[in-house]
C-alpha positions as CSV (number, residue, x, y, z in Angstrom):
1,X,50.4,119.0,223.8
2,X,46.5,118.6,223.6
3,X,46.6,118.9,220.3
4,X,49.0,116.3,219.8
5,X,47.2,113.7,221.8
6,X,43.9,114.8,219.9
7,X,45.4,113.6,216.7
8,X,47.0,110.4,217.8
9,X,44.0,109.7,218.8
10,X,41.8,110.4,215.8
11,X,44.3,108.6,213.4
12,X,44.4,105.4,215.4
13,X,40.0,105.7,215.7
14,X,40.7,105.9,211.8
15,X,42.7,102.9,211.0
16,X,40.5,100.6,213.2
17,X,37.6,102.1,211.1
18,X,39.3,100.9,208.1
19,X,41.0,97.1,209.0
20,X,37.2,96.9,210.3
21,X,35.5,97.9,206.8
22,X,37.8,95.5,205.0
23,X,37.4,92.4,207.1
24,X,33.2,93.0,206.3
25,X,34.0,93.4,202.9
26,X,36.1,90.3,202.6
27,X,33.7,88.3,204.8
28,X,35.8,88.2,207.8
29,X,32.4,88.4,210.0
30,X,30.9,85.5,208.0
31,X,30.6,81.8,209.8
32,X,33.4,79.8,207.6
33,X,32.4,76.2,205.8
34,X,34.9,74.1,206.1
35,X,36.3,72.3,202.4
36,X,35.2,68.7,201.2
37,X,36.2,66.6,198.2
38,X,33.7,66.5,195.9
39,X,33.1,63.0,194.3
40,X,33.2,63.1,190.6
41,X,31.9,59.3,189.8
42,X,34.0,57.9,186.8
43,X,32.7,55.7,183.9
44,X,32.2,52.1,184.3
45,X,33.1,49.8,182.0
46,X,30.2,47.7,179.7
47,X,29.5,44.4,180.6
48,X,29.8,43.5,177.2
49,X,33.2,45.3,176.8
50,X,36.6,43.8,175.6
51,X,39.2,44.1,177.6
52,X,43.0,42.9,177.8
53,X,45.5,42.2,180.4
54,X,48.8,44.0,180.0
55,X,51.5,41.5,179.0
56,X,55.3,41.0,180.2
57,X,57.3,39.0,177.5
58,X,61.5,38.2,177.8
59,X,62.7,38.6,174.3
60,X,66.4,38.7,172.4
61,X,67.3,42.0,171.3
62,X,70.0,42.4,168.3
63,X,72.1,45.1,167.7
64,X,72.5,45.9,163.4
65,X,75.7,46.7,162.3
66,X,76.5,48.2,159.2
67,X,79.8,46.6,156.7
68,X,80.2,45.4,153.1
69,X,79.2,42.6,151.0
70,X,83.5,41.1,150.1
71,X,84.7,38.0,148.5
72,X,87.0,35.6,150.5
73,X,88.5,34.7,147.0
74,X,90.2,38.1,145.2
75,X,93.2,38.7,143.5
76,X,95.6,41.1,141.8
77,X,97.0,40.2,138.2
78,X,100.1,41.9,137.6
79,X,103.0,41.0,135.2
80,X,106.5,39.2,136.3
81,X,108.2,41.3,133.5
82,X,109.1,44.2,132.7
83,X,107.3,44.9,128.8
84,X,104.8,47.0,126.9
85,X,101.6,46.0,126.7
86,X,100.2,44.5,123.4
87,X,96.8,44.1,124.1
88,X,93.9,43.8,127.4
89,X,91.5,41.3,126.6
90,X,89.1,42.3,130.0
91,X,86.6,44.8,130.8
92,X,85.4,46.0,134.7
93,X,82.4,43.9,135.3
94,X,83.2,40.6,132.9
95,X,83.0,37.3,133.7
96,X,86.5,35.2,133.4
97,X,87.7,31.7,133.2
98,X,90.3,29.8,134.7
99,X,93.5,30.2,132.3
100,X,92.0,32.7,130.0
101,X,94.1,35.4,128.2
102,X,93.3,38.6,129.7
103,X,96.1,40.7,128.8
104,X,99.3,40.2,125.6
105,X,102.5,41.9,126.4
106,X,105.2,42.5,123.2
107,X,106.7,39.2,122.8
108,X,109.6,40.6,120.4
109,X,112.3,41.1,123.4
110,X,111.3,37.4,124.8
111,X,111.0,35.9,121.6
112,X,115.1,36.9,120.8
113,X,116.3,35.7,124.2
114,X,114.1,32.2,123.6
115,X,115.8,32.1,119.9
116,X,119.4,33.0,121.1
117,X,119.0,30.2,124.0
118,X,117.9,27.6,121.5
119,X,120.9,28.3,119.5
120,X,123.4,28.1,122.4
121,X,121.8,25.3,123.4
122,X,122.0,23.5,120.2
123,X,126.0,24.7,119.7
124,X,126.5,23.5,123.3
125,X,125.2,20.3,122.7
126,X,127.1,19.6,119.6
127,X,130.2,19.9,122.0
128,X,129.2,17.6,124.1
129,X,128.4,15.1,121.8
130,X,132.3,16.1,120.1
131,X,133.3,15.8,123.6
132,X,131.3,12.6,124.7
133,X,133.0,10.7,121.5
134,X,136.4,12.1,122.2
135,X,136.5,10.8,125.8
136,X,135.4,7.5,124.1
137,X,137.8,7.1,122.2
138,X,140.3,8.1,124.6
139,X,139.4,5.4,127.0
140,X,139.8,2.7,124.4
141,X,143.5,4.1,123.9
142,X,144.3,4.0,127.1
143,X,143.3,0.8,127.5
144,X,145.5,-0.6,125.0
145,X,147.9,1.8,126.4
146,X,148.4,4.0,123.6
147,X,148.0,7.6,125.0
148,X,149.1,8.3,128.6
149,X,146.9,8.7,131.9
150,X,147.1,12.9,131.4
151,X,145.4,12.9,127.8
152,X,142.5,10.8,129.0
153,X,142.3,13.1,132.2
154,X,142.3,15.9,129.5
155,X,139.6,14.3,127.5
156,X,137.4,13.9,130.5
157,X,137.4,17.1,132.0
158,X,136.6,18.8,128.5
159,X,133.8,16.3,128.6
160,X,132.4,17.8,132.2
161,X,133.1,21.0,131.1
162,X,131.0,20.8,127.8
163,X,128.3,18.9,129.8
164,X,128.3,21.9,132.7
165,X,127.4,24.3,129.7
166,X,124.6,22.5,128.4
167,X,123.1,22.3,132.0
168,X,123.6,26.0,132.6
169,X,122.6,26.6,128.5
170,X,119.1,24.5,129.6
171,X,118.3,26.7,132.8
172,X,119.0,29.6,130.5
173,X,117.1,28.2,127.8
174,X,114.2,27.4,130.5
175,X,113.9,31.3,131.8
176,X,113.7,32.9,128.4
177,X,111.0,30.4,127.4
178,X,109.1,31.3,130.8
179,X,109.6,35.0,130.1
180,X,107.9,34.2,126.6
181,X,104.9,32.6,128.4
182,X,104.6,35.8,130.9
183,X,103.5,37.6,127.7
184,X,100.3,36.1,128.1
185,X,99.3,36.7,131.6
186,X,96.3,34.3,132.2
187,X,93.5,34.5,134.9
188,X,94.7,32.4,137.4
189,X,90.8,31.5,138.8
190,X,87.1,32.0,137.3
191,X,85.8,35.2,138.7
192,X,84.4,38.6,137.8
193,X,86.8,41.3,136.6
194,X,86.7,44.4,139.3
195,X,88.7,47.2,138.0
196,X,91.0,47.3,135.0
197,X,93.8,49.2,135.5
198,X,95.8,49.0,132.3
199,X,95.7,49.8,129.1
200,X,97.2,49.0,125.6
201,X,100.5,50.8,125.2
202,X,101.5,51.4,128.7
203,X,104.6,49.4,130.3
204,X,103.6,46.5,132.7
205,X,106.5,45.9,135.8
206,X,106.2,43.2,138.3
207,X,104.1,44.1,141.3
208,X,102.0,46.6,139.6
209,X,98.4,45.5,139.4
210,X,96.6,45.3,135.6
211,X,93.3,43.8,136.8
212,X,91.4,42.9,140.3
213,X,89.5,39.8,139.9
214,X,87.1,37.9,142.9
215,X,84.9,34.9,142.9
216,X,81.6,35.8,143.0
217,X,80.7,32.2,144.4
218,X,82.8,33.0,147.8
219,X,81.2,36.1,149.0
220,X,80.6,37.1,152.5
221,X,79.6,40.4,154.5
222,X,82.7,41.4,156.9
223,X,81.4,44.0,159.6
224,X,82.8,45.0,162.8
225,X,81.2,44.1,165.8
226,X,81.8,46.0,169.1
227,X,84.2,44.0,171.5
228,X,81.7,43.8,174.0
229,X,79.6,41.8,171.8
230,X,82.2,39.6,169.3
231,X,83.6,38.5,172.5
232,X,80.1,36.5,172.9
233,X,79.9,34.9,169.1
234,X,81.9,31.9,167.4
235,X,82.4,30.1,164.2
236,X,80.1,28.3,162.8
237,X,77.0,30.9,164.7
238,X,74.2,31.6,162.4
239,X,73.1,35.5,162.1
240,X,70.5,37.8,160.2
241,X,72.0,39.7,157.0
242,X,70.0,42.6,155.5
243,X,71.1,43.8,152.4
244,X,69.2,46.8,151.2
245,X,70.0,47.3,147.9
246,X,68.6,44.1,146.6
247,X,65.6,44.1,149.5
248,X,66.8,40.8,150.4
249,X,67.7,39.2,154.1
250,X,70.0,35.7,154.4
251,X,71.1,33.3,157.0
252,X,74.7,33.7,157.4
253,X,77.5,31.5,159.0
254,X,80.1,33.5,160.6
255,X,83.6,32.1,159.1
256,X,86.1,34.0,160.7
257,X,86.5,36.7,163.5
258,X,89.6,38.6,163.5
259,X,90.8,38.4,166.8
260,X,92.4,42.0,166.5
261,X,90.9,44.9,168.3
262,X,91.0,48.0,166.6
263,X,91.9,50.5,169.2
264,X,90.1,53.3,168.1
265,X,86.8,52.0,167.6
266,X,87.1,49.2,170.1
267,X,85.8,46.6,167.7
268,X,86.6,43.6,165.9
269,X,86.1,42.2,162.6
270,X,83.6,39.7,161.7
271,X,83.4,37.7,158.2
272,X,79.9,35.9,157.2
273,X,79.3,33.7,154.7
274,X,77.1,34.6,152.3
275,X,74.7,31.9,150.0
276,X,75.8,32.3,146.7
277,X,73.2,34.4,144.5
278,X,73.5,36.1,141.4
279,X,72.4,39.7,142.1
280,X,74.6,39.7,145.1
281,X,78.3,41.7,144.3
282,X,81.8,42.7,146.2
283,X,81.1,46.3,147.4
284,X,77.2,46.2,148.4
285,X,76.1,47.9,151.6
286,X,75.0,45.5,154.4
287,X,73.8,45.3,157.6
288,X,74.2,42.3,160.4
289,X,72.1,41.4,163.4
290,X,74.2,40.7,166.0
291,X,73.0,38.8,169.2
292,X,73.0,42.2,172.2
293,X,71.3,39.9,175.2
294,X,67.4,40.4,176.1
295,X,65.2,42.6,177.7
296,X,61.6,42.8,179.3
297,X,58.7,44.4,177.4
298,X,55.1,45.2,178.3
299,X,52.4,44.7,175.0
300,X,49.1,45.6,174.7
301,X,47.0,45.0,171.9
302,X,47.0,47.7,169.1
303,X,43.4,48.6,169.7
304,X,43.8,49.2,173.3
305,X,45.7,52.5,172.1
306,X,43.9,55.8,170.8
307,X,45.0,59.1,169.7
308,X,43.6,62.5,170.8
309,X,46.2,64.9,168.2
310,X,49.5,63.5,168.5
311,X,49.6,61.9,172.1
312,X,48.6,58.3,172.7
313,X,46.1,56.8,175.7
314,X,45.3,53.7,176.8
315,X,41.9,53.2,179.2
316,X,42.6,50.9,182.0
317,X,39.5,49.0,183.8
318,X,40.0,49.2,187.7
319,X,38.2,47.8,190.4
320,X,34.1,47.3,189.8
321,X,35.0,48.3,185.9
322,X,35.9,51.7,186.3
323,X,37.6,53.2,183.6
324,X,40.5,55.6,183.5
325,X,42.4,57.4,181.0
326,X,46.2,56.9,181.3
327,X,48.4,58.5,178.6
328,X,51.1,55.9,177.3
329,X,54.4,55.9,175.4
330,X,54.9,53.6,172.8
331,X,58.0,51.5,171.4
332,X,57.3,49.3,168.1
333,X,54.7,46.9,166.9
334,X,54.9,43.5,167.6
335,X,53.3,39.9,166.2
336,X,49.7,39.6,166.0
337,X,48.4,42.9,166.3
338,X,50.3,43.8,169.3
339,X,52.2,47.1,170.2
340,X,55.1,47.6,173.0
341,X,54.4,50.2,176.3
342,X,57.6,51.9,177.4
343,X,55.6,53.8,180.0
344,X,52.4,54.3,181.6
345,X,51.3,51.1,182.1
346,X,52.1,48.1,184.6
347,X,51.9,44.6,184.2
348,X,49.0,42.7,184.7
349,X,46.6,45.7,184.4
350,X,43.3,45.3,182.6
351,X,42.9,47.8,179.4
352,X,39.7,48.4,177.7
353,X,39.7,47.1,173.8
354,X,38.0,49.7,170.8
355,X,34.5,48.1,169.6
């Protein structure tokens, strides 16, 4: 039992020993100095320095949406008979006139009907003149009241007949002359020749196009718009129209907006004008500012920004010109030299300007 109390004992003495050793190590004993702030003094600005006020501007934001360069004027030709075609006197890309030939069909089925509607005519005619006289001469009879009442009737209605064939003879005589004029199918406006889509040899039908022709003097750009914003524009508006192909911007006049919603997309279309210009064609990419509201932005001048590797700073001059780094993100350049801040910066602070 002695024993057992002896090393209790010792092995408590021990671990006293030890905390005790570690606390002088670690300073424990020492008289503790309580921690201050130690004042780093920052730069102050030059007297001689250029500095800038941050700026707050309201500006109108556009929304660019993307459509195609069309022409308000464009048509199909296509032939109102059935026939083989003779001859196509227009190219993809050529320039038409009004009531040019642009395509011969065989005339040798037309040119019959037209020659066997002349004839009947002519046949028919003679009748009426036989009948014409005969009725004449039958009224002077029965005026002196040689033939009876039924021989004139007789007389007369041969007359009406003969006279009812050369009126249906002359509507027949009229459609076989118009299907010989269909066997020149003219260009019904000026315009530029889009696709040809016929050639010599093959049969022409009514309703199948030949050629696509538009006016190059009525283009426009037709985009759609989002409903949110084609809701806000009308006729007559003017808007921005980029088209990048040529490298050339316009002032267009919107002409017509569909009022349709497509449901999909939500959107509507939007036609504007274009300015008549010769390097300008149907089919050309284009793009069209379209009025999206406004929105504040802050703008520093360009050399109040500088670049340590890929990050941007400004240095902002605080009370009694001291200086402080702030790091900034920037949006796009602006007019004279000036840059937008999306962050980092508040209005109406002072930055410092390179030398």
């Amino acid at each position: 039992m002695k024993m057992i109390i002896r090393r209790t004992i010792e092995l408590v003495v021990g671990l006293v020993v030890i905390v005790g050793a570690v606390l002088w190590l670690s300073g424990g004993f020492d008289k503790r100095i309580a921690p201050t702030p130690a004042e780093i003094a920052s730069p102050r600005a030059p007297e001689d320095a250029r500095i800038a006020q941050v700026e707050r501007t309201v500006t109108d934001i556009t929304e660019w949406t993307s459509g195609a360069v069309a022409s308000a004027l464009e048509t199909e030709v296509s032939s109102q008979i059935l026939a083989r075609i003779d001859d196509v006197r227009a190219s993809a890309g050529e320039a038409v006139l009004a009531g040019q030939i642009l395509v011969e069909l065989d005339r040798k089925e037309p040119l019959a009907r037209a020659a066997q509607a002349r004839q009947a005519m002519s046949a028919a005619k003679a009748r009426l003149d036989l009948a014409k006289s005969e009725l004449d001469r039958f009224q002077e009879l029965f005026t002196r009241n040689v033939i009876a009442r039924q021989r004139l009737d007789q007389a007369t209605a041969e007359f009406n007949g003969a006279k009812a064939d050369v009126d249906r003879l002359e509507r027949a005589l009229d459609a076989a002359e118009a299907a010989l004029a269909y066997t020149e199918i003219r260009a019904p406006m000026a315009g530029i020749v889009v696709d040809r889509l016929a050639e010599p040899g093959e049969m022409a039908s009514p309703g199948r196009p030949l050629l696509r022709i538009y006016d190059p003097s009525a283009l426009r750009v037709e985009v759609p718009v989002r409903e949110t914003l084609a809701v806000h524009l009308s006729i007559g508006q003017s808007l921005e129209i980029d088209v990048p192909a040529r490298g050339m911007t316009f002032e267009g006049i919107i002409e017509e907006i569909v009022p349709f919603a497509e449901p999909g997309a939500r959107t509507l279309l939007v036609k504007v004008g274009l300015p008549g210009d010769p390097q300008l064609y149907a089919g050309l990419f284009a793009r069209v500012a379209i009025p999206a509201g406004q929105r504040t932005k802050l703008l520093v001048p360009i050399s109040a920004i500088s670049q340590v590797g890929q990050l941007d700073f400004a240095t902002t001059v605080g009370p009694e010109r001291r200086l402080s780094r702030r790091f900034v993100t920037l949006g796009e350049p602006e007019a004279n030299n000036r840059i937008e801040v999306l962050s980092g910066l508040d209005v109406n602070e002072t930055v410092l300007l390179r030398q």
